[in-house]
PyMOL commands that place a pseudoatom at each C-alpha (Angstrom):
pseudoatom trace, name=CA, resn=UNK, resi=1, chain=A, elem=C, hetatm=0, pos=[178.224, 132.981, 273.368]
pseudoatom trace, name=CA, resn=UNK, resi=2, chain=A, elem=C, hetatm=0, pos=[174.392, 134.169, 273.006]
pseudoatom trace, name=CA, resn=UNK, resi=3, chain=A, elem=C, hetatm=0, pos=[173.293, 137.445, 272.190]
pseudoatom trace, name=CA, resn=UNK, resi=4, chain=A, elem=C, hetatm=0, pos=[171.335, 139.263, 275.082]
pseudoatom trace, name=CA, resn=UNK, resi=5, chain=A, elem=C, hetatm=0, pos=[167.933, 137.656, 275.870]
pseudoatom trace, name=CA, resn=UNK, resi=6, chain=A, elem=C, hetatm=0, pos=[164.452, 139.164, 274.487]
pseudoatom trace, name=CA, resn=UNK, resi=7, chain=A, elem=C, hetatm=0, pos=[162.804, 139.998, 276.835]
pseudoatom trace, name=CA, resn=UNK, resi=8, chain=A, elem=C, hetatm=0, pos=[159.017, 138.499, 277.486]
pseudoatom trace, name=CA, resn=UNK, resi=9, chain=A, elem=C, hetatm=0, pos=[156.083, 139.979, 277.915]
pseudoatom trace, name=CA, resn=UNK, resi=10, chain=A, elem=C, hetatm=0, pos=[156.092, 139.670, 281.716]
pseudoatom trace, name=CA, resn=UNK, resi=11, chain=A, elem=C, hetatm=0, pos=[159.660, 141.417, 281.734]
pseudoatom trace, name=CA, resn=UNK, resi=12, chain=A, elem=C, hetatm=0, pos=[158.600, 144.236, 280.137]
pseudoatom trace, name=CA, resn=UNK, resi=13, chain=A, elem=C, hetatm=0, pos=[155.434, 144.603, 282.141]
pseudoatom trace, name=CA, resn=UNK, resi=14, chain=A, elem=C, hetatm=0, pos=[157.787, 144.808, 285.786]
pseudoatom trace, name=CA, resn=UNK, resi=15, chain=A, elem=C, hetatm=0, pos=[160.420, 147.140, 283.737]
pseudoatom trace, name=CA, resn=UNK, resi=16, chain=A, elem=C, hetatm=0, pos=[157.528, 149.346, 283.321]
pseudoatom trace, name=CA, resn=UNK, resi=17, chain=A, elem=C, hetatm=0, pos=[156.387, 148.579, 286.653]
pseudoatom trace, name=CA, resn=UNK, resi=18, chain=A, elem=C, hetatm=0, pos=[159.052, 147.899, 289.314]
pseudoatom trace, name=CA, resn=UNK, resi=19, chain=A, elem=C, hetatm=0, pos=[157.401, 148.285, 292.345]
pseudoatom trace, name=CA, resn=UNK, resi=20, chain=A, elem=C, hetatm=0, pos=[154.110, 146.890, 291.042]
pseudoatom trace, name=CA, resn=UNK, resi=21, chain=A, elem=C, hetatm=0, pos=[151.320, 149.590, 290.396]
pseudoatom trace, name=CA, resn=UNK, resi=22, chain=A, elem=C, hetatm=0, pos=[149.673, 150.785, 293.566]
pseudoatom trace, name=CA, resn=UNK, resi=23, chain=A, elem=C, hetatm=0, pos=[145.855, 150.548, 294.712]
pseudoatom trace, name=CA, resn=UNK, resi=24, chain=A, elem=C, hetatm=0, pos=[144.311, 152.802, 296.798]
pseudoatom trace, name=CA, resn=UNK, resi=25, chain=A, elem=C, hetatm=0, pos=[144.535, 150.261, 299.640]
pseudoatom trace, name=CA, resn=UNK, resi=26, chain=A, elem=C, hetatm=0, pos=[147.995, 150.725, 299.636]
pseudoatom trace, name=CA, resn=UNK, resi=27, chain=A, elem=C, hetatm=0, pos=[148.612, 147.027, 297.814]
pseudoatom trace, name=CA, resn=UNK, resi=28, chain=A, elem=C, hetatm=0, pos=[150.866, 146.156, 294.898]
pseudoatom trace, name=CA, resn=UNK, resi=29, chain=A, elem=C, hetatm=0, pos=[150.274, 143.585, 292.094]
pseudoatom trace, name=CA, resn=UNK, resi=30, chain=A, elem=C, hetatm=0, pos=[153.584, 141.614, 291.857]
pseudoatom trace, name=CA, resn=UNK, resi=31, chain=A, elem=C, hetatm=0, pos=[154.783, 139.569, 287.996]
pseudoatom trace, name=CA, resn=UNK, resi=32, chain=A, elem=C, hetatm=0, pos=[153.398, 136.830, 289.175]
pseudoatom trace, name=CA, resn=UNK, resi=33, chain=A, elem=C, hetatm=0, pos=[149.769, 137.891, 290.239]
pseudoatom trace, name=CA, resn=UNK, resi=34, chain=A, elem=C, hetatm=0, pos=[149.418, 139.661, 286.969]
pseudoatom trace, name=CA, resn=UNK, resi=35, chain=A, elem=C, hetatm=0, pos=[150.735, 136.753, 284.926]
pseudoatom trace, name=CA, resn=UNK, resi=36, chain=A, elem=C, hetatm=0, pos=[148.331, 134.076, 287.091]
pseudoatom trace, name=CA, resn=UNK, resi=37, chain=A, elem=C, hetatm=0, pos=[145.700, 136.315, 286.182]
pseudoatom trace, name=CA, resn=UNK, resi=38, chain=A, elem=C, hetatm=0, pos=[146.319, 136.744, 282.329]
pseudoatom trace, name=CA, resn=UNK, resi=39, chain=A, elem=C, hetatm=0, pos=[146.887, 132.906, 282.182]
pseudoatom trace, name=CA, resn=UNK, resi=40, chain=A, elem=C, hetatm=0, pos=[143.908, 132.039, 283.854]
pseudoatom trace, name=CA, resn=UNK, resi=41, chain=A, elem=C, hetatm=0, pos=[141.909, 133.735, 280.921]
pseudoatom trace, name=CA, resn=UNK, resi=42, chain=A, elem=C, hetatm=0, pos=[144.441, 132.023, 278.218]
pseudoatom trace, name=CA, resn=UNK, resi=43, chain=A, elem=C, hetatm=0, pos=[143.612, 128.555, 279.131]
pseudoatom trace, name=CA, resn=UNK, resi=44, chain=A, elem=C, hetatm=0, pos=[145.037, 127.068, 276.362]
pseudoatom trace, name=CA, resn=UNK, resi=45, chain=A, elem=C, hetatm=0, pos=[148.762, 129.083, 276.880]
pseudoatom trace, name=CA, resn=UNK, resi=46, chain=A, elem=C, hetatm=0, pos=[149.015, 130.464, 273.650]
pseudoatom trace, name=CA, resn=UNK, resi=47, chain=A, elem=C, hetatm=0, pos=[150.397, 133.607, 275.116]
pseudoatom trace, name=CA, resn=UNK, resi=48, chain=A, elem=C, hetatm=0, pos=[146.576, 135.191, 273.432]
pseudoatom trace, name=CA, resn=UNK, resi=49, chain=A, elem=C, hetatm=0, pos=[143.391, 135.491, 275.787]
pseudoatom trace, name=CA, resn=UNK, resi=50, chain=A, elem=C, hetatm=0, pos=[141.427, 135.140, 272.295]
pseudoatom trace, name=CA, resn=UNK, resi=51, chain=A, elem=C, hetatm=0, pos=[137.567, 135.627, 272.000]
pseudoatom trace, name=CA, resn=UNK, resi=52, chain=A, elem=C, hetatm=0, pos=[136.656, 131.997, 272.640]
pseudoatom trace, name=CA, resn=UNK, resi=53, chain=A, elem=C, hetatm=0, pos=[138.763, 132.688, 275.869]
pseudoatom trace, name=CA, resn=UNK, resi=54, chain=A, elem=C, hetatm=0, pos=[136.840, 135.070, 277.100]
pseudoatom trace, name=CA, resn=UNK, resi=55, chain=A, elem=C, hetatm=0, pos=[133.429, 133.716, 275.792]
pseudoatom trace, name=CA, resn=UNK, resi=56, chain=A, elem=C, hetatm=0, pos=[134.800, 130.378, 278.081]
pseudoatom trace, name=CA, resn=UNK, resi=57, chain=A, elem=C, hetatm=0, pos=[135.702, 132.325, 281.034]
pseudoatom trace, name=CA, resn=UNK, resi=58, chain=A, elem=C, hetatm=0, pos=[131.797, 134.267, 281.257]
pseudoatom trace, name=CA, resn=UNK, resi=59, chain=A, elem=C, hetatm=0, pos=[130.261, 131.188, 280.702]
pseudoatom trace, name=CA, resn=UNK, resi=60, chain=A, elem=C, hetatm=0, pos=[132.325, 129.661, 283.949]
pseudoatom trace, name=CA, resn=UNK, resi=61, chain=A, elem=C, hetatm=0, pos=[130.890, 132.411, 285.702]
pseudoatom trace, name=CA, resn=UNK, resi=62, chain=A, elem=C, hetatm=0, pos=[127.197, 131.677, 284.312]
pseudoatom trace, name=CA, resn=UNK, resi=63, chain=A, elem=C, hetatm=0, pos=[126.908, 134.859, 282.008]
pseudoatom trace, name=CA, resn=UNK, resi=64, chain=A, elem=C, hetatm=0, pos=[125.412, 134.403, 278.803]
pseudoatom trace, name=CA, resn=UNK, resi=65, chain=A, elem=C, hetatm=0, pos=[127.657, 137.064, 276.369]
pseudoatom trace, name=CA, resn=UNK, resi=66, chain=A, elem=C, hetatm=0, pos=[126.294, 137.173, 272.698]
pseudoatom trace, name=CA, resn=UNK, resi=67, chain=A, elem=C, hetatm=0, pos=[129.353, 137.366, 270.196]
pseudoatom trace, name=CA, resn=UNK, resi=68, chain=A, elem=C, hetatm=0, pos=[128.441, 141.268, 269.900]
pseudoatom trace, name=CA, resn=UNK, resi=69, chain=A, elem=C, hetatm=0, pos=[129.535, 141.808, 273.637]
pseudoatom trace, name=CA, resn=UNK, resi=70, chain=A, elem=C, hetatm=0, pos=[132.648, 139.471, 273.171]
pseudoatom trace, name=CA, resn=UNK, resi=71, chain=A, elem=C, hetatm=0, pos=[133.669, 141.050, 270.056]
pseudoatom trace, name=CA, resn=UNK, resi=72, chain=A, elem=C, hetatm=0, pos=[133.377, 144.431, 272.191]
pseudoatom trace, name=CA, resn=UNK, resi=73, chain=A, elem=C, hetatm=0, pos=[135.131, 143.495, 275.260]
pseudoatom trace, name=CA, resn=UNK, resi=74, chain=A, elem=C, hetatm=0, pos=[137.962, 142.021, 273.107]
pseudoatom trace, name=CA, resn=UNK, resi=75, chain=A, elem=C, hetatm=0, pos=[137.853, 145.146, 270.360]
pseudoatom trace, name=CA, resn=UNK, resi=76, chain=A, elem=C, hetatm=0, pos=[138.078, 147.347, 273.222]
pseudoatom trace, name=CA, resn=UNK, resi=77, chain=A, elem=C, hetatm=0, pos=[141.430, 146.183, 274.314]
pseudoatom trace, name=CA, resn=UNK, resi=78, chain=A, elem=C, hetatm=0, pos=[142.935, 145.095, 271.280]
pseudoatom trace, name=CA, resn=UNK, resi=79, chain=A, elem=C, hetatm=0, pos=[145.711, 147.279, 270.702]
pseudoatom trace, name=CA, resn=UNK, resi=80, chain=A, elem=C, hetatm=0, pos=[146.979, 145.947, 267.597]
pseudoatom trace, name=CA, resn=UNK, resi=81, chain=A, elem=C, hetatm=0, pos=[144.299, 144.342, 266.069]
pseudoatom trace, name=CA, resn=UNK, resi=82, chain=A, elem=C, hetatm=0, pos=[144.731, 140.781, 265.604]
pseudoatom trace, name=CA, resn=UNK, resi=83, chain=A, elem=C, hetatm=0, pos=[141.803, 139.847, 267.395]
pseudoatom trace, name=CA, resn=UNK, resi=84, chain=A, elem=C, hetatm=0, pos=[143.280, 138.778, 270.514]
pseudoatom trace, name=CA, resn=UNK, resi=85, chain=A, elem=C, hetatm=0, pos=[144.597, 140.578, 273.804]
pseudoatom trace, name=CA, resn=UNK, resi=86, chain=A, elem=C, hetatm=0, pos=[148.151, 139.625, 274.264]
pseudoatom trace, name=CA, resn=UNK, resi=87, chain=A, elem=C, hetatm=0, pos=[150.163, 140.103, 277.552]
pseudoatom trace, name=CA, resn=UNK, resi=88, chain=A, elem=C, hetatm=0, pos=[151.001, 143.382, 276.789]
pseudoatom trace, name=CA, resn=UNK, resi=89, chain=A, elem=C, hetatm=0, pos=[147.654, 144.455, 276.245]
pseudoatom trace, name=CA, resn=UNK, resi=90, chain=A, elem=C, hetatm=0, pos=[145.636, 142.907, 278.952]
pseudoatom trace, name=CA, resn=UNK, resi=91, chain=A, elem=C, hetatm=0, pos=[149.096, 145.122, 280.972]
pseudoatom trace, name=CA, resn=UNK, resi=92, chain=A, elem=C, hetatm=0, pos=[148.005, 148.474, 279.747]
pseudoatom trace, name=CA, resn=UNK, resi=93, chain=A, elem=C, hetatm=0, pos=[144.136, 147.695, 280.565]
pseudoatom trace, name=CA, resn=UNK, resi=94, chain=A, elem=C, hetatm=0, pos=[145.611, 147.043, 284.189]
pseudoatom trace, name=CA, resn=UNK, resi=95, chain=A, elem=C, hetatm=0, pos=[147.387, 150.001, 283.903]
pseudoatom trace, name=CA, resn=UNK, resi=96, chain=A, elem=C, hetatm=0, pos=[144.385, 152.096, 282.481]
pseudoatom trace, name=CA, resn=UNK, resi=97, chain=A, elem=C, hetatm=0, pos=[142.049, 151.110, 286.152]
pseudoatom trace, name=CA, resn=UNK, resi=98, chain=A, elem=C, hetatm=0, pos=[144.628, 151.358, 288.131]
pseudoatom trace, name=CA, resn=UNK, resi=99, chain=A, elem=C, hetatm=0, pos=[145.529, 154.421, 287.332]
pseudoatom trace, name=CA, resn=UNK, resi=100, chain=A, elem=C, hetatm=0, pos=[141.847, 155.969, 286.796]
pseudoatom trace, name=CA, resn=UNK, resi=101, chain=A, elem=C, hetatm=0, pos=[141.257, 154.720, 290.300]
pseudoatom trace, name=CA, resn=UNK, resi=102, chain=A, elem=C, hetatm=0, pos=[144.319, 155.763, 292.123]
pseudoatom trace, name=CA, resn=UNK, resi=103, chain=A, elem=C, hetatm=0, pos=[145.090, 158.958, 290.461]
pseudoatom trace, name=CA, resn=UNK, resi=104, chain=A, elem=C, hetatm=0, pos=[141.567, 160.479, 289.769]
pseudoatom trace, name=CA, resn=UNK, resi=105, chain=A, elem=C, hetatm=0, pos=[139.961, 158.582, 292.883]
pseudoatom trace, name=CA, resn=UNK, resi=106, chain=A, elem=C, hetatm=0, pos=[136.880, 157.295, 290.841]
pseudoatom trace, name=CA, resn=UNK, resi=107, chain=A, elem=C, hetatm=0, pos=[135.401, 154.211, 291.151]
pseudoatom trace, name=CA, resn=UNK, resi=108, chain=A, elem=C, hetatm=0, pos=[136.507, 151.016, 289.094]
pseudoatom trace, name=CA, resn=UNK, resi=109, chain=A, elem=C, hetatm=0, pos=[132.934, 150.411, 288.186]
pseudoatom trace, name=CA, resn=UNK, resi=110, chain=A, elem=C, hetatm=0, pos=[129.628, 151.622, 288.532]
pseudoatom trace, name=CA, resn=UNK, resi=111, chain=A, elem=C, hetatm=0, pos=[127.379, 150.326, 291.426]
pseudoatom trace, name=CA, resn=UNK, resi=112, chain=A, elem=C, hetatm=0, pos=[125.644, 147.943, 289.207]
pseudoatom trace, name=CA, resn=UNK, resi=113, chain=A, elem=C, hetatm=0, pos=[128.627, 146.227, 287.906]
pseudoatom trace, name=CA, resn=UNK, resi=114, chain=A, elem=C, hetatm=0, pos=[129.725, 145.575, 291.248]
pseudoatom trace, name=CA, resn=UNK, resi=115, chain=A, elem=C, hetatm=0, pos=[126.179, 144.558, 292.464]
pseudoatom trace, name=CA, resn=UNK, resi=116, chain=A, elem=C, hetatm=0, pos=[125.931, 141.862, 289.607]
pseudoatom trace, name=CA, resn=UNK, resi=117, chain=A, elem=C, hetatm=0, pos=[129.471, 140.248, 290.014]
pseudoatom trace, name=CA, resn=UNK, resi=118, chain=A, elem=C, hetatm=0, pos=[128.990, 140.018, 293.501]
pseudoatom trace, name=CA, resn=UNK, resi=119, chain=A, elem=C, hetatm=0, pos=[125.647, 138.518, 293.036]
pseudoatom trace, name=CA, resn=UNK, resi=120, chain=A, elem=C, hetatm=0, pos=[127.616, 135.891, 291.212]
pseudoatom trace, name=CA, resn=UNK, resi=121, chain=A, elem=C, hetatm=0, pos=[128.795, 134.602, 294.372]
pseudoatom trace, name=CA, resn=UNK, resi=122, chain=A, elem=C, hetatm=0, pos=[125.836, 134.902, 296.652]
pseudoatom trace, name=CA, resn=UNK, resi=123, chain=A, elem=C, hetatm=0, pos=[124.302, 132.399, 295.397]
pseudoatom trace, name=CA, resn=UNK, resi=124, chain=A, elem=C, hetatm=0, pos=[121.510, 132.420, 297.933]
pseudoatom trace, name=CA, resn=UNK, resi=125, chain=A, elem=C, hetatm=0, pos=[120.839, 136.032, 297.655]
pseudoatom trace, name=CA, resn=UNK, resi=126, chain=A, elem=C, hetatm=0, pos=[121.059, 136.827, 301.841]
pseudoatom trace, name=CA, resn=UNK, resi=127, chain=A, elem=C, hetatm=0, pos=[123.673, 139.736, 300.994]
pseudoatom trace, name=CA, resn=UNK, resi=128, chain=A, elem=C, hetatm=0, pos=[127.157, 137.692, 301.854]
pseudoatom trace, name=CA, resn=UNK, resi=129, chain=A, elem=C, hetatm=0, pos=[129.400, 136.186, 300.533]
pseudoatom trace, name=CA, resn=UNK, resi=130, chain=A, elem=C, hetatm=0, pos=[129.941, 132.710, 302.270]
pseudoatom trace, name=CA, resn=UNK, resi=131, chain=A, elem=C, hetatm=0, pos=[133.105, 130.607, 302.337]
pseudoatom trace, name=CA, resn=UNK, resi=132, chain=A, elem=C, hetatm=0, pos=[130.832, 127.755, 300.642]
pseudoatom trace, name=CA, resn=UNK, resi=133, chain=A, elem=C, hetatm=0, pos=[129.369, 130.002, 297.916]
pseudoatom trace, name=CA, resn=UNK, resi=134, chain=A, elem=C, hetatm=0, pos=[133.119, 131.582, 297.463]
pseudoatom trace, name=CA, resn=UNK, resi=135, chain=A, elem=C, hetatm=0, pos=[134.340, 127.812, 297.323]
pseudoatom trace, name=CA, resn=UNK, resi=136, chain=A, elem=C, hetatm=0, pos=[131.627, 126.860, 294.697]
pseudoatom trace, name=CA, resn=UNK, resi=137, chain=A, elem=C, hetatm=0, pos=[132.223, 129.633, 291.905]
pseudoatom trace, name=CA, resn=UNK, resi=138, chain=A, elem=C, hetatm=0, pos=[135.864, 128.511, 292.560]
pseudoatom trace, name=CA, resn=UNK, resi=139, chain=A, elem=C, hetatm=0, pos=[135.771, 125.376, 291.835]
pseudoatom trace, name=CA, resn=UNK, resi=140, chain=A, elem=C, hetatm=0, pos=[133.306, 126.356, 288.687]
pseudoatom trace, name=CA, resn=UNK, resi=141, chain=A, elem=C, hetatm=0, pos=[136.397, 128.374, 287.160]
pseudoatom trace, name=CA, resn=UNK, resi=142, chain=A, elem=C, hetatm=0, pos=[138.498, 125.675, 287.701]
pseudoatom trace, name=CA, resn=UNK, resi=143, chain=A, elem=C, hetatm=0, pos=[140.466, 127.151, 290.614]
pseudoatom trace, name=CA, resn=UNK, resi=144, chain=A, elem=C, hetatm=0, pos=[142.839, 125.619, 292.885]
pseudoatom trace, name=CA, resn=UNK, resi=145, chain=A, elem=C, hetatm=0, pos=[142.127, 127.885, 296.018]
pseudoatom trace, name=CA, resn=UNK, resi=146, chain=A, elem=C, hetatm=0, pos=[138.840, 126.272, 295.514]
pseudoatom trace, name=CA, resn=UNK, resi=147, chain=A, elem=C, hetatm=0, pos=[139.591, 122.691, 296.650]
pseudoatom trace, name=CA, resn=UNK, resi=148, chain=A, elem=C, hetatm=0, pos=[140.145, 123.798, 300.322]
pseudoatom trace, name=CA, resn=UNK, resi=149, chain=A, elem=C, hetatm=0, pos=[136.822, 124.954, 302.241]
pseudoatom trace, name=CA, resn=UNK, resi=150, chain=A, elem=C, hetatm=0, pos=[139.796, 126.281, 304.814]
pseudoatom trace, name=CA, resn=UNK, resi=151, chain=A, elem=C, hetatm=0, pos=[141.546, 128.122, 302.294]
pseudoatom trace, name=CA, resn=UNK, resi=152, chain=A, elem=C, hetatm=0, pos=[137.978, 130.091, 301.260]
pseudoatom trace, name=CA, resn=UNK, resi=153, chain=A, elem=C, hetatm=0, pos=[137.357, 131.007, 304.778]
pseudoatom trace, name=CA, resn=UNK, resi=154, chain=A, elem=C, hetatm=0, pos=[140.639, 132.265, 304.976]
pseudoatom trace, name=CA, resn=UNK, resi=155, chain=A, elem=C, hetatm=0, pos=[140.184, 134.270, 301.688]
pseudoatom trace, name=CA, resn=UNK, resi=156, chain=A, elem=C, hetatm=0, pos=[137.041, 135.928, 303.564]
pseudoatom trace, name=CA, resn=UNK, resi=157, chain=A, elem=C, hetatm=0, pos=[138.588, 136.778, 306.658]
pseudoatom trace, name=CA, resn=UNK, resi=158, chain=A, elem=C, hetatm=0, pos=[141.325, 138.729, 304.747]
pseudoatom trace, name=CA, resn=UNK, resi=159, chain=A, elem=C, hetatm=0, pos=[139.176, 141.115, 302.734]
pseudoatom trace, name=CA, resn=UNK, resi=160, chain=A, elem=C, hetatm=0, pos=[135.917, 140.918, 305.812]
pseudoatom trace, name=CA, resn=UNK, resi=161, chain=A, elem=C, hetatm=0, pos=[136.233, 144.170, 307.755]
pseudoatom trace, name=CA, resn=UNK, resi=162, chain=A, elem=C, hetatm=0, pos=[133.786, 142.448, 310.398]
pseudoatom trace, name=CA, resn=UNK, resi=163, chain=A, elem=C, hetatm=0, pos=[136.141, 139.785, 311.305]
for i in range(1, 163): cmd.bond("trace and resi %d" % i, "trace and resi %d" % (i + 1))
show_as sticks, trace
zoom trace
């Protein structure tokens, strides 16, 4: 006979969080969103999202980070030091917006953050987001969703109020 299990990462983060945190919109983030999420940034699965993780991930999206701003980004959730955000970590930054936007109702980011990530996507600068362009920076990261155009313009019509 075993001794209990040790619990991962990912157990500890929905025994913190049984319900899943809550967003304004009234939405929850289940163990498995918040794990996809985390893995996608630790693309080689060391259970670490480690600086040439991140550096990987911006360039995917075409920004150009110097190892200053990586060192920040990284620094700035590195609980313990080693360099590296582990599960845990990258848990308690989700923790830290969720809660900053659901319990003192500001803003996840300023208008210019938002402005220059969604400029990421429209790629053509008319002010939308198209299934194509959505489908493009997709594929770019590597993402599944991205192989089916169907799949991106069902992506839109779930978050597009004027559908």
């Amino acid at each position: 006979m075993t001794g209990p299990l040790t619990p991962t990462p990912v157990d500890e983060f929905v025994q913190r969080y049984p319900a899943g945190p809550k967003v304004s919109a009234g939405l929850s983030i289940t163990k498995e969103e918040i794990e996809k999420v985390f893995n996608f940034f630790d693309e080689n699965n060391d259970g670490l999202i480690s600086k040439d993780d991140l550096r990987h991930f911006m360039e995917k999206l075409g920004f150009e980070t110097t190892d200053e701003e990586i060192n920040s980004m990284v620094t700035s959730v590195d609980i313990n030091g080693d360099g590296s955000v582990d599960f845990m970590e990258f848990a308690n930054l989700y923790e830290a917006l969720v809660t900053e936007q659901v319990m003192q109702g500001k803003d996840l980011y300023e208008e210019e953050d938002l402005r220059e990530a969604f400029n990421v996507f429209d790629t053509d600068d008319d002010g939308f987001i198209s299934p194509q362009e959505l489908q493009a920076v997709l594929i770019k990261l590597g993402m599944q969703e991205g192989a089916s155009l169907d799949n991106c313009i069902n992506m839109i019509k779930n978050v597009d109020d004027d559908v």
